[in-house]
N, C-alpha and C positions, 0 to 999 in steps of 0.2 A: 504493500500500500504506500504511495506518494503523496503525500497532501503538501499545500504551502506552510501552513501553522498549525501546529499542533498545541494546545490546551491543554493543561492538567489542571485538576480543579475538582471543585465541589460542583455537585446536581444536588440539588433540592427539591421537593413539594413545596410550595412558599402557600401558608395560612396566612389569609389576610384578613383583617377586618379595619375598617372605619373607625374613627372616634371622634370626638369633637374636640377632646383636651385627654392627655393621657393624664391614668390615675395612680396619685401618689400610694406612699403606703400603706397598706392595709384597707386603700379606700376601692372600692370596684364600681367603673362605669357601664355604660348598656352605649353597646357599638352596632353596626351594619349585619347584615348577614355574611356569612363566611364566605370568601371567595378563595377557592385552590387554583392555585397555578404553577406552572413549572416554572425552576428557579437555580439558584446555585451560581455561586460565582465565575466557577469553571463553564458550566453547562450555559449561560447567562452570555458569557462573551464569547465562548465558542458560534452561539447562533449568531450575537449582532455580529461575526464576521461573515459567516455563512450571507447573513440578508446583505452585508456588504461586497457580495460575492470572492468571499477567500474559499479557497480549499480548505476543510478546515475537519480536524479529527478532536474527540476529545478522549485525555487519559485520564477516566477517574472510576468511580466504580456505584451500580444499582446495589436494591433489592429484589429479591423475586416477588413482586404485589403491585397492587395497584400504585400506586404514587412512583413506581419505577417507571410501570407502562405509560403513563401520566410524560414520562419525562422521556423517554427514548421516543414515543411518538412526535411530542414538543421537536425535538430534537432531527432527528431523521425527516422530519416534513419539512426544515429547513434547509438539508442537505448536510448537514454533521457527521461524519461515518463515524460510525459504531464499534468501530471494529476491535478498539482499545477500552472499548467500557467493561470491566471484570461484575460479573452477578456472582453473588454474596448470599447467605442467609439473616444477615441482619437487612435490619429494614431500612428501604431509603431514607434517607436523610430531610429532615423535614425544617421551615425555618418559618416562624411565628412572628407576624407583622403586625404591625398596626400603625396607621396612616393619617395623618390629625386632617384639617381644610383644609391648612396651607401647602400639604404635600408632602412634608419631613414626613420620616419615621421610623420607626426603632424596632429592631431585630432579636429576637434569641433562636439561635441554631442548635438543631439537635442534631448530630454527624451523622449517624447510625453509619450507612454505609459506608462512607466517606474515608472514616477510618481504618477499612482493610485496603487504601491504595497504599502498599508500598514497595519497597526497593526492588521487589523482585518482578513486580507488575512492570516498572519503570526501564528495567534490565530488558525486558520482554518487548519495549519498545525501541529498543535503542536507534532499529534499521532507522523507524519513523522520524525519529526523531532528526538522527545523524539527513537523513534526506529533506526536511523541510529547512524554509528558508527565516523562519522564527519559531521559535517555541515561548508561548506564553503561560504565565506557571501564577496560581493565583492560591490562597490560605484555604482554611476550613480541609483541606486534609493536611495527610502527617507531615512533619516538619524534611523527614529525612529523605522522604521520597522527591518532596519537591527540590533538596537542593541535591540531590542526585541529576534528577533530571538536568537542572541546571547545569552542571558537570558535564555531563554526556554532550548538550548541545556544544556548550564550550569545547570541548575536545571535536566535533566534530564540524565546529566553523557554522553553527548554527547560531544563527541572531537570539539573545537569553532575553526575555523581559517578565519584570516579576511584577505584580500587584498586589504590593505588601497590606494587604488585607484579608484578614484580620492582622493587628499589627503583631510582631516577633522579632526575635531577635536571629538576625541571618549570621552564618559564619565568615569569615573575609572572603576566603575563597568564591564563597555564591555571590557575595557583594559584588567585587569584583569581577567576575562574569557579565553584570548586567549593562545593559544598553539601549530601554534604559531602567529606571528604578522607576516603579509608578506610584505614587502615594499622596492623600489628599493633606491639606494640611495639618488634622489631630496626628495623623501618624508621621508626618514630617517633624511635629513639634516632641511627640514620642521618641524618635530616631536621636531628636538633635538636644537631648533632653533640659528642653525650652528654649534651646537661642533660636532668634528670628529671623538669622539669615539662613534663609533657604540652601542659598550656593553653597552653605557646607554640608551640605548632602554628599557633594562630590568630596567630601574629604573622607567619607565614610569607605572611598571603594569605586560606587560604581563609574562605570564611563560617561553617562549622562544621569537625568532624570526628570522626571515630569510630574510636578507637584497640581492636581487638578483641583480647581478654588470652587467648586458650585458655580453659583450664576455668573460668577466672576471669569469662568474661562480658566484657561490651565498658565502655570509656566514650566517654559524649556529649559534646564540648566544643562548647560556644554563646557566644556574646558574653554571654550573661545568664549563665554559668555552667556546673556539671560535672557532667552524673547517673553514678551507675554504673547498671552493667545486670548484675544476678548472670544465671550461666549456670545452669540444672537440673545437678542431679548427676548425672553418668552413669558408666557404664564405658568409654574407649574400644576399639574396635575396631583402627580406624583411620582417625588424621588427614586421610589424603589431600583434598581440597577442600572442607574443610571453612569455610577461609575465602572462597572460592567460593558455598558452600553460603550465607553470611552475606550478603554480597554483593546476590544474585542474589536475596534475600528481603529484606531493606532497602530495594531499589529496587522491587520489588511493592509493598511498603507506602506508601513515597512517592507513586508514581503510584495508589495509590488513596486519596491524602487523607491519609494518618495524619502526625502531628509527629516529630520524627525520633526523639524519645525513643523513641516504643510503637513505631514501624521496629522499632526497636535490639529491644527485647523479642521482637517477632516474632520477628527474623533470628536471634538467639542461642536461642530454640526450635528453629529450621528445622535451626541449626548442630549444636547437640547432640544431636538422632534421627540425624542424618548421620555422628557418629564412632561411635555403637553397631553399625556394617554397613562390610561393607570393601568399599572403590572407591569412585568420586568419583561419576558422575552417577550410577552404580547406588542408592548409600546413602540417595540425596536424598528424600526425605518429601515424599506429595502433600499438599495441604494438609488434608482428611479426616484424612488420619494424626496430624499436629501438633495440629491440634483434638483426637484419641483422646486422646492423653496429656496433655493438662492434667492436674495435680495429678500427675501419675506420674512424668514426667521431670524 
């Protein structure tokens, strides 16, 4: 199997529900009806590349149940090959939303499957890997598996980029690998434990990075220097994978040649059509769409 970019990452079920104001402790509100959808950081940006037209594989791992079928169907109708997702007897990985008016909203993830991707699954992919022209590697599975993977691509002259979410702490070695580091800014300020220049990100290791600000757009740090990337004006919807949405379109552009600047402009296009629409791979824009709205968004 040949793909441009390969994904390792979490698949989810994403539970959602509505609120009007989340509730503090101990206190309990009355929110929307439950809405399921496919989800997962991994499985998330693996499609918006797919709708972005990348080749694109993901390495991570189901359940055998319904909320896996739920997500390999997601998945596969987008064009995502399958071929690297490992089935488990624990249960898919499930991740528990809630979404106020203005769009924000807060997360608890449960792994289940998530957590049998490792070294040896990742070993198992090496050819994939070593043959595509980026590999993007994002949190919510195991730590080791991901900076293997990372490894592998590096040894095999594959473009590394990581989307250090959930935040952790990486070894130099995977630091150093990346090209770039993607991180919004709580986990940039995590990283740089609270100073506020950005650009020492790049002291940490990697070769670039791309700190993505919400409605603010992203910035690009380079050894030459720092572009910003303003975001179109939108309304949002809701947030839900939107930095997914960014992701999973930065690494399409990569692997078809673009400098990481005009990445960055693509991916905060792709991002912004994705918070006008609520749910994460539903909201994602094929690339015809993101073309439609030049000058609009």
């Amino acid at each position: 199997m040949t793909v441009e970019v390969v994904v390792i990452g979490s698949a989810n079920a994403d539970v959602v529900v509505r609120v009007e104001r989340r509730p503090g402790a101990g206190e309990t509100v009355l929110g929307s009806d439950t809405v399921l959808a496919a989800g997962g950081k991994g499985a998330n940006a693996a499609v918006a590349a797919a709708k972005q037209e990348a080749q694109v594989a993901l390495l991570g791992a189901l359940g055998d149940d319904q909320h896996g079928e739920l997500l390999r169907g997601s998945m596969s109708g987008t064009g995502v090959r399958l071929d690297l997702v490992r089935t488990t007897d624990r249960p898919t990985g499930a991740a528990y939303i809630t979404v106020t008016p203005d769009g924000e909203n807060t997360i608890v993830v449960s792994p289940g499957a998530n957590s049998a991707v490792d070294v040896e699954q990742v070993e198992g992919a090496r050819e994939a890997i070593a043959g595509a022209k980026v590999l993007l590697a994002s949190l919510e599975v195991p730590l080791e598996a991901i900076e293997r993977a990372v490894a592998l691509a590096h040894e095999a002259g594959t473009r590394a980029v990581l989307n250090l979410s959930p935040v952790a702490e990486l070894s130099p070695q995977t630091l150093a690998a990346l090209d770039p580091l993607v991180v919004n800014e709580h986990e940039a300020q995590w990283l740089l434990d609270g100073e506020t220049d950005l650009r020492k990100l790049l002291d940490l290791g990697p070769r670039s990075a791309v700190v993505t600000l919400g409605s603010a757009g992203a910035l690009v740090i380079e050894r030459d220097g720092t572009t910003e990337v303003a975001s179109p004006k939108v309304t949002a919807v809701d947030t839900t994978g939107a930095g997914d949405a960014f992701a999973g379109a930065l690494v399409t552009q990569l692997a078809a040649g673009d400098d990481l600047v005009a990445a960055a402009r693509r991916a905060v296009r792709v991002a912004a059509v994705s918070v006008t629409r609520p749910g994460a791979q539903a909201s994602y824009p094929t690339r015809g769409e993101v073309d439609s709205t030049e000058g609009m968004v």
